[in-house]
Structure formats: structure tokens, C-alpha cells
Backbone as a ProteinNet text record, in pm:
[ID]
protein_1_A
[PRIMARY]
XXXXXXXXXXXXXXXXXXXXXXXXXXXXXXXXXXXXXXXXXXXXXXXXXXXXXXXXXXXXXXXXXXXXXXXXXXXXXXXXXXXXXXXXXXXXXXXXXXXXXX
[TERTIARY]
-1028	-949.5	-833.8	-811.9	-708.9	-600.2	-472.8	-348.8	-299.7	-378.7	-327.1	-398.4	-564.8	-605.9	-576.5	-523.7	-484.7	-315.2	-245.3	-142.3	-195.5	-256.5	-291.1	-357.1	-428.4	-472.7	-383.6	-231	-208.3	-116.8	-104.8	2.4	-65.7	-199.6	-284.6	-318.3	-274	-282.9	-151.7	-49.3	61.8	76.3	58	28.2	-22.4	-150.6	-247.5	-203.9	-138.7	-49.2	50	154	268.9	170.3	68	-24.4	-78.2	-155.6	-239.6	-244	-149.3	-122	-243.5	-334.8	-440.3	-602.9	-578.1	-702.8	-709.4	-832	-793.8	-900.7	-828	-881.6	-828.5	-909.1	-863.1	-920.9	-974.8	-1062.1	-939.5	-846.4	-729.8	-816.1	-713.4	-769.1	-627.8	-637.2	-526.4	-547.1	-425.7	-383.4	-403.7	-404.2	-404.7	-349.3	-340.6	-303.2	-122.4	-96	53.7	61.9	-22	26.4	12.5	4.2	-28.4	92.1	20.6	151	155.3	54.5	42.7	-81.3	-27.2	-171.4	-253.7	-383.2	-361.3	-505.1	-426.3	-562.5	-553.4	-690.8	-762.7	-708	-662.7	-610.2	-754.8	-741.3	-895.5	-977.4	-1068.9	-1133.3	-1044.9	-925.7	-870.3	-706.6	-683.6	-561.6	-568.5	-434.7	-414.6	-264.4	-264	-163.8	-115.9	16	6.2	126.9	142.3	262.2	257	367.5	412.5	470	434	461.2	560.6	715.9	836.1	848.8	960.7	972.9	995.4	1100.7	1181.5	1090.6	991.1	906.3	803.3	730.3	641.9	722.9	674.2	798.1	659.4	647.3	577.2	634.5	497.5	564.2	522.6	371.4	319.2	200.9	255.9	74.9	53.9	19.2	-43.1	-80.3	-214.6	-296.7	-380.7	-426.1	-518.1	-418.5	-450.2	-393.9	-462.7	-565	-641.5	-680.8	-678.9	-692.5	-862.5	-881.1	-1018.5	-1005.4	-987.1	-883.1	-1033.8	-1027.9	-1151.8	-1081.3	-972.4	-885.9	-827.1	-782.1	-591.2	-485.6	-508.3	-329.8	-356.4	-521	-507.8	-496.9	-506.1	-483.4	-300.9	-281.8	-109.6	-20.9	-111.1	-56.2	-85.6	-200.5	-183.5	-132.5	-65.6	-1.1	174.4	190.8	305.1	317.5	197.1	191.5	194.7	125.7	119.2	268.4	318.2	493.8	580	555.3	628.9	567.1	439.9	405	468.1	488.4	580.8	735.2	761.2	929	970.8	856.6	863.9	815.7	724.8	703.3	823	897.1	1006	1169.2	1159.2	1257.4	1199.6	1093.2	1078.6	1085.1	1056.9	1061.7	1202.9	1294.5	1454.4	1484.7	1457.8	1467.5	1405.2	1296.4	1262	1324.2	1389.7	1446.9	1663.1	1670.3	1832.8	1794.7	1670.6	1620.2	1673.9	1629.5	1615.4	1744.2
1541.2	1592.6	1674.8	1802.4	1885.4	1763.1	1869.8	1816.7	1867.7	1935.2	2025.7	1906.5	1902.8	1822.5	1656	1612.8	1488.3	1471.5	1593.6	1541.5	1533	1622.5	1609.8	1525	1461.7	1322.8	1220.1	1232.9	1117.4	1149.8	1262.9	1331.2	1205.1	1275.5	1201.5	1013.8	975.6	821.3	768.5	845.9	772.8	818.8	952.3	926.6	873.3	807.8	693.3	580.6	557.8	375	400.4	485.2	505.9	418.3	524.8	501.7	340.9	323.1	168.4	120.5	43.3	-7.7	-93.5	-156.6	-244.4	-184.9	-76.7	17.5	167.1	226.7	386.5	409.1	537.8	594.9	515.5	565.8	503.9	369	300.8	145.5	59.5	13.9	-48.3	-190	-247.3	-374.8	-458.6	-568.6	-672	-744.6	-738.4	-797.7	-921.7	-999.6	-1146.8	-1182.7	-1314.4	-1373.3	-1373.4	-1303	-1276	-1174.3	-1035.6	-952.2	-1004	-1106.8	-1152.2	-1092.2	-1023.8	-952.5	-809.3	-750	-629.3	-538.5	-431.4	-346.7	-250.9	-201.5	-97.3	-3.3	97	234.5	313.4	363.2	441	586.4	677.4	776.2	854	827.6	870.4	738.8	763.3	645.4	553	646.3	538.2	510.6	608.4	578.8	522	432.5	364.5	387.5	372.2	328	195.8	121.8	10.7	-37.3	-25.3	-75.8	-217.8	-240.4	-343.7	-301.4	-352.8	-371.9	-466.6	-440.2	-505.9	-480.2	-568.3	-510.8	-395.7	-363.2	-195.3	-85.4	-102	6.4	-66.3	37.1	46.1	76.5	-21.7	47.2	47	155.1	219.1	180.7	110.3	43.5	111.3	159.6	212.7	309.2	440.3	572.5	589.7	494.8	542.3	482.7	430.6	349.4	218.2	172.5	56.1	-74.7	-161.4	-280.8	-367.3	-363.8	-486.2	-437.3	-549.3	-521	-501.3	-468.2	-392.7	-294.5	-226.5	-84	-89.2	5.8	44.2	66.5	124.8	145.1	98.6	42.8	-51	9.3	136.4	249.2	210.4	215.9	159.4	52.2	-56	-177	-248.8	-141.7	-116.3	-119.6	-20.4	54.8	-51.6	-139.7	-196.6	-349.9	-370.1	-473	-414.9	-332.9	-266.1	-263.1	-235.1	-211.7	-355.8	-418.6	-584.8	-654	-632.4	-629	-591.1	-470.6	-382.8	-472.5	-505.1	-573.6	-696.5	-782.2	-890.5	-846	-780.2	-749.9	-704.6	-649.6	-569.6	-682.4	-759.8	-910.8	-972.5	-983.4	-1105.6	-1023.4	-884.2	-830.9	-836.3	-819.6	-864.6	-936.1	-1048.9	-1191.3	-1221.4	-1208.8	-1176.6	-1109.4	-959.9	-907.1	-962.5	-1026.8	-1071.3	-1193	-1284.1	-1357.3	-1357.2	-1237.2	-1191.6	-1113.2	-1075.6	-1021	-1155	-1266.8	-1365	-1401.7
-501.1	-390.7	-447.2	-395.3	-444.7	-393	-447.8	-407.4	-261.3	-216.2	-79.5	1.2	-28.4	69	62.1	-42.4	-95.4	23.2	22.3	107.3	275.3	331.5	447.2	441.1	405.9	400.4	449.5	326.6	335.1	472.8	512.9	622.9	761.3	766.4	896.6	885.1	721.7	728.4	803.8	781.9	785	934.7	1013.7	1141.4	1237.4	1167.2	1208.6	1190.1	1082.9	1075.4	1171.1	1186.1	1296.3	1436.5	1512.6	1595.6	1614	1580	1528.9	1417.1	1368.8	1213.6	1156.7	1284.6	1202.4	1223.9	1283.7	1254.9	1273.9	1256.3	1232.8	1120.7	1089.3	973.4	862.3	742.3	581.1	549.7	642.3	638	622.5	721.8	707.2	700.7	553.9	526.2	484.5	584	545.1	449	353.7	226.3	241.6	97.3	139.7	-9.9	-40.7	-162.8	-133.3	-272	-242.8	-185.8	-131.2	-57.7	91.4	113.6	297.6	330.1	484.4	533.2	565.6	432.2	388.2	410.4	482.1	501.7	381.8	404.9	257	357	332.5	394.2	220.5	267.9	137	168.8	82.7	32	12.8	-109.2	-167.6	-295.9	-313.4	-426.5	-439.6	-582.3	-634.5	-601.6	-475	-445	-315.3	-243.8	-143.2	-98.5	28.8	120.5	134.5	79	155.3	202.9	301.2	410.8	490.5	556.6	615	744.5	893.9	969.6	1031.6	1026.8	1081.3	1226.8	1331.2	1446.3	1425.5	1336	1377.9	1319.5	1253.6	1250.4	1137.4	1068.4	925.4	797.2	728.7	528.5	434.5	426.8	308.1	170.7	99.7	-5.7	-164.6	-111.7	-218.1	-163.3	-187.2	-164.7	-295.7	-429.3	-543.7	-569.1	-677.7	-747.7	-611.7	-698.1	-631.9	-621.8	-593	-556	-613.5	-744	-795	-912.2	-991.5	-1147	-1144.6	-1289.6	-1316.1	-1360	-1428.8	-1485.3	-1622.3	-1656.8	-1763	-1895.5	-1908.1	-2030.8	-2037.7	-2189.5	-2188.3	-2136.1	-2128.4	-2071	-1945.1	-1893.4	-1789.4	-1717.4	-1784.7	-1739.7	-1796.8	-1854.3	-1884.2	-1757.3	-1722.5	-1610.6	-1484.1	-1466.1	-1403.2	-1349.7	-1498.4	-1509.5	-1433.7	-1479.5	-1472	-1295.4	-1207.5	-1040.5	-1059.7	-1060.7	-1055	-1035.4	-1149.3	-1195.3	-1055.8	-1013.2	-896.2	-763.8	-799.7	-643.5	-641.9	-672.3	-700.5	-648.8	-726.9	-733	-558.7	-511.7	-391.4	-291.5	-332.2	-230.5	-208.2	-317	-328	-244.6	-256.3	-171.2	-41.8	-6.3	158	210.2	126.7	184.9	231.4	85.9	150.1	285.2	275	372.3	508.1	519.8	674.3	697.8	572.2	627	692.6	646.8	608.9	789.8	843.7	979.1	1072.5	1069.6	1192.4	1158.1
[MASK]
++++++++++++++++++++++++++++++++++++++++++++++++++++++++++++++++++++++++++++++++++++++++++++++++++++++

């Protein structure tokens, strides 16, 4: 996917999550494990969308890489220790945050 058609892509995902956050385009699939909570629509192959639905709107947490290990190279499984790392860090500020909400 070019980069032209790679943004309109992600232009019409994120208009479609605004719209209906638990279906649509992109194969919206709810997270589970430690991402419970968390939505993820497909970009393209190997990239994803994955947001969270609060009262006051949607927070976009991540439009790059996959969300699950399996990586074919060590840079790449570097790299996906490193998202792994960020998904955590970014679980544990929400949790704060929805509870700093009620």
C-alpha cells in the first residue's frame, strides 16, 4: 500500500471508529488478555489501529505495528518487545486514568 493510499485508509478507519466503534470496516476485533478494553481495526497486513472507547470520546493509542508477537527477525522481535513494553506502560496509564474518571 502506497503511503497516499495507506493514509486514506487510515483517514476512513478512524471515521468509522468515530461512527460504530465495535464494527465497520478494518475487521474490528476486541482485545483481550491485558489489552481487555481495547479495540484493534486492520490498517493494512501488518499494521493496526487500536483504540479505546471512554464516555467522552475514542483515544487512539496505537496506528503502527501488530499487537502480537511472532516477528521473523531478531530487529524484529526487538522491536516487538519494545511495542509489548509501550503496551503495558499505556495499559497501566489508563487504568489510572479511568479510575482518576469516577
Amino acid at each position: 500500500m502506497t503511503d497516499k493510499k495507506t493514509l486514506k485508509r487510515i483517514h476512513s478507519l478512524i471515521k468509522d471508529i468515530q461512527r460504530t466503534p465495535h464494527e465497520g470496516i478494518g475487521k474490528p476485533e476486541a482485545l483481550k488478555h491485558h489489552l481487555s478494553g481495547y479495540w484493534s481495526r486492520r490498517i493494512t497486513e501488518e499494521h493496526r489501529i487500536i483504540y479505546k472507547e471512554f464516555e467522552h470520546g475514542i483515544t487512539f493509542v496505537q496506528m503502527r505495528y501488530h499487537y502480537k508477537y511472532g516477528s521473523r527477525t531478531p530487529g524484529a522481535q526487538k522491536n516487538d518487545m519494545e511495542a509489548s513494553d509501550l503496551w503495558y506502560s499505556i495499559v497501566e496509564q489508563n487504568k489510572k486514568f479511568d479510575k482518576s474518571m469516577k
